[in-house]
Structures are given as C-alpha cells and as structure tokens.
C-alpha positions in Angstrom: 108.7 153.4 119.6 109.5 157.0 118.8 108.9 160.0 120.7 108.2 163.6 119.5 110.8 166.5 121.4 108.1 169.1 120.2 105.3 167.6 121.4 106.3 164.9 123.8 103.6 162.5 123.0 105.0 158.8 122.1 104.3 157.2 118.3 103.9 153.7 118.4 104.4 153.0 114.6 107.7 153.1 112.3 106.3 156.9 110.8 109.6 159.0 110.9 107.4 162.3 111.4 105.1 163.4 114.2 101.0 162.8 113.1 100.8 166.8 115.1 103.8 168.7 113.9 105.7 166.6 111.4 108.7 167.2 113.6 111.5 164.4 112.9 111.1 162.0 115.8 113.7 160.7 117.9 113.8 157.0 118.6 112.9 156.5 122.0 116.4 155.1 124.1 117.9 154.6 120.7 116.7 151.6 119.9 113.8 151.3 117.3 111.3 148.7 118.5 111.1 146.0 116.0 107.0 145.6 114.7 107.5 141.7 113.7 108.3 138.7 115.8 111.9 137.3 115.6 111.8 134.6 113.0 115.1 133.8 112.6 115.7 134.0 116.7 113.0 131.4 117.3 113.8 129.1 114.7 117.6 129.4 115.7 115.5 127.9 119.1 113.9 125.1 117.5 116.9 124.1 115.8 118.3 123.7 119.0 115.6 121.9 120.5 115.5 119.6 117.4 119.4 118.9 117.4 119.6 117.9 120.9 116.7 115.3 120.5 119.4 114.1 117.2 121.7 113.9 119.8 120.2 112.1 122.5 118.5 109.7 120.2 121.8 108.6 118.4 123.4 108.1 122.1 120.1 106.3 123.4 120.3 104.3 120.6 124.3 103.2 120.9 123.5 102.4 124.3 120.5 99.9 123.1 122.4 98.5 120.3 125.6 97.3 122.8 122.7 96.3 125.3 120.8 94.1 123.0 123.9 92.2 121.2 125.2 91.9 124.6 122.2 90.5 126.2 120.2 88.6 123.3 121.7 89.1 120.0 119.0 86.7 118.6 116.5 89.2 118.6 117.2 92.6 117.1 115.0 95.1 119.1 117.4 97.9 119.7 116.8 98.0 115.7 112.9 98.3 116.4 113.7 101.0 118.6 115.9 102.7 116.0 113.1 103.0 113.6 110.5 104.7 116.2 113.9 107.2 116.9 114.7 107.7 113.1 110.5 108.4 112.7 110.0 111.0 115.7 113.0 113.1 114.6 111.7 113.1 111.5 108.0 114.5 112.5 110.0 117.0 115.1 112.2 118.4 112.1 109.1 118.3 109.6 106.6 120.1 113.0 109.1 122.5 113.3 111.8 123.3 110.9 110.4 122.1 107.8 108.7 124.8 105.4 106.8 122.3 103.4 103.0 122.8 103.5 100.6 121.1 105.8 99.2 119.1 103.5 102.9 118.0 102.4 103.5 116.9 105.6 101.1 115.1 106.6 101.4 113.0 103.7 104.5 112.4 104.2 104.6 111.6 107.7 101.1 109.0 107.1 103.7 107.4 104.2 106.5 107.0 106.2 104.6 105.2 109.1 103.2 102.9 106.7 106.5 102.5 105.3 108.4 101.7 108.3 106.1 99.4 110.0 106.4 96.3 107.5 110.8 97.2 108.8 109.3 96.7 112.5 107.1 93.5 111.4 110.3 91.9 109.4 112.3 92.6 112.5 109.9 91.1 115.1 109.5 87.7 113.0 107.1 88.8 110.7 103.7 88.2 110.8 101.8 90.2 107.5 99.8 92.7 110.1 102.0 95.3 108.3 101.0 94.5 104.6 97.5 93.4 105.6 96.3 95.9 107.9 99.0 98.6 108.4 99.0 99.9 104.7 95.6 99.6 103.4 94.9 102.0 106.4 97.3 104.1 106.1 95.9 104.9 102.3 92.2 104.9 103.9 93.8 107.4 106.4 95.3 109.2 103.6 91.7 109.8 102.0 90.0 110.3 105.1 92.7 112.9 105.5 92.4 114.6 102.0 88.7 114.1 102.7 88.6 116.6 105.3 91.0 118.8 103.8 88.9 119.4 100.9 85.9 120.0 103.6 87.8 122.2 105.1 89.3 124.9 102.0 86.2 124.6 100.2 87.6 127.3 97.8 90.9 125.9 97.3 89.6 121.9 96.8 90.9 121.5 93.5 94.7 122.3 95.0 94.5 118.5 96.3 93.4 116.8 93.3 97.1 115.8 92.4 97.9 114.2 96.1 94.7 112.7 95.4 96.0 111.0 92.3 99.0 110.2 94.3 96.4 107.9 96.7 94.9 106.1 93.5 98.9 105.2 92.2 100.2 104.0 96.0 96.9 102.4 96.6 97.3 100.1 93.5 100.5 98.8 95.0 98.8 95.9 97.7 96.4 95.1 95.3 99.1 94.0 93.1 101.0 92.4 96.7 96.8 90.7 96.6 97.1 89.4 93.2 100.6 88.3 93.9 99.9 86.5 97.3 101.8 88.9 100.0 98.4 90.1 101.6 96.2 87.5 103.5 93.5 89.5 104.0 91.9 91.1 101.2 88.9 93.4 102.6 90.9 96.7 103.5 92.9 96.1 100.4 89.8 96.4 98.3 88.3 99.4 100.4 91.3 101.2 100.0 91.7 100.9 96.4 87.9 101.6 96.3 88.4 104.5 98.6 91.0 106.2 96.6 89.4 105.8 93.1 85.8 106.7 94.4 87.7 110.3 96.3 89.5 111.1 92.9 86.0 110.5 90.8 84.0 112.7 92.9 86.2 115.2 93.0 86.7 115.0 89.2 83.0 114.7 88.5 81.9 117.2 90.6 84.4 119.4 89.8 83.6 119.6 86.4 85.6 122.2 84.5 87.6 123.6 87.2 89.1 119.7 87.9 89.9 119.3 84.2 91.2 122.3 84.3 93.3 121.4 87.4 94.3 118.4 85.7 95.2 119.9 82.6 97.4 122.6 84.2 99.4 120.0 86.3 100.0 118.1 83.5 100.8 121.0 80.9 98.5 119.6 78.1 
C-alpha cells in the first residue's frame, strides 16, 4: 500500500499519484504490497509436498520388495503395491503440478487405472475381471464423464468432440479382445462400444454445423 505525505490518507492500489492531490506517493515501510497471490511460492510448496511423497513411496516400496522376496517370493505383491505407488504419485503430480486441463486429466488418470489394473490381475494370478469388467467401465466412465462435461459448458460442448472420438477408437479395442476370445463376458463390452458411438452421434447430429465444423478444423480439411 502507498501512502500520501500531503494528505496522509493510505491508497490501497498500485496508482503512483494521490486520487486528491496527485502528489507522488511514498510506499508505505518500503515495501510495495504485492496485488496477486504468490504462484511461483506455492507451487515451490507443492513441489515439495509432491517430492517427499516420490521419496517415501520409492523407500516404502524397497522395504516391500526385500520383505516379500524374503518372506514369499512366490507371490509378487510388493509389485501390486508398486503399481498403486507409481498411480497416486501420478494423480498427486497431475492434482497439483501438472498444467494440463481438467478435462486432460481426468482422461488421463480414468486410462491409466484401466491400464494398470489388467498389471495387478496378471500379478495376482489372473483371473479376466480386468479385461472383462475393469475396461469396458472405465470407457463407460469415460462417457459418463464427457457426458457431464458437455452438461456442464454448454457453450463450449463442441471443445470435447475430439476426446470423444478418442472414446469411440479405445472402445473398439475389447471388442476386438471379444472377437478374439480375451473377454468372457460380453455385455459391458457391447455397452461400451455402444456408449461411445451413440455420445459421438449425438453430439455430431445435434451439433449440426458447429460439430462439422469442429471436426473439420481439428482435422484441417
């Protein structure tokens, strides 16, 4: 803050003159009183914050690791607990460092779930619940998601038509894992795939020349 020696009254903004008698003001103590929050001061903070959890998830792991092959090398799940480590630094560094945008994130973070979890089933003996529950939902969360997104920034809606394009793609992959015998259980396969297609149409459809236009501008045609 600044403070007029005319008129002694205090200026809370950055003006240099005094609103009364355009005398020059003098910063108050001598220090001018910064208007904006610290950015770079409290992400210097979360950096810490998200280094130290680096730290003591490397060391909790090592300790795991030594326990498991010491105890019961047969069954690896110091690994399992690895992944869940290697996952929530991920989504603390992505919460509070990364500068990608929401929707960016929690794309990424729904893909990498459903991405690690078939690591977790392979490690506990494997079963399938990863191929034939775990990613059909996670594209069906990825809709519901985009869903309420579009809901949400009415205005903006077309802004998600490519990450809904990106659904349709990924949610083609366990139909072919279907066709080729890797998922049991077909139902959520099909409502995904459904799901995905039916999102992208409606959006297209309804759309109308702002989604081709959308399209056409992502595309460069």
């Amino acid at each position: 803050m600044n403070r007029c020696q005319k008129c002694h009254v205090v200026i809370l903004d950055d003006t240099d003159r005094c609103p009364l008698c355009q005398h020059v003001l003098q910063t108050d103590g001598g220090k001018q009183e910064n208007s904006y929050p610290n950015a770079i001061e409290v992400t210097r903070r979360f950096r810490f914050w998200e280094n130290l959890f680096l730290f003591l998830s490397i060391l909790i792991e090592t300790l795991l690791i030594v326990i498991n092959y010491s105890a019961d090398p047969l069954f690896p799940w110091s690994l399992v607990a690895g992944i869940v480590f290697l996952y929530l630094n991920t989504v603390l560094w992505m919460t509070l460092v990364g500068k990608s945008s929401l929707l960016f994130k929690i794309l990424s973070l729904i893909m990498l779930a459903v991405m690690m979890l078939p690591g977790i089933d392979y490690l506990t003996g494997y079963r399938g619940w990863s191929l034939d529950y775990v990613l059909p939902s996670g594209i069906l969360t990825l809709d519901a998601v985009l869903f309420v997104l579009i809901l949400v920034n009415r205005r903006g809606w077309q802004s998600y038509m490519m990450a809904e394009l990106i659904t349709v793609l990924i949610s083609v992959v366990p139909v072919i894992f279907r066709i080729t015998g890797l998922i049991q259980f077909p139902y959520l396969v099909w409502l995904a795939f459904a799901a995905s297609v039916f999102l992208f149409l409606g959006t297209l459809i309804l759309g109308d020349r702002r989604a081709r236009t959308e399209l056409k501008r992502r595309f460069h045609i």
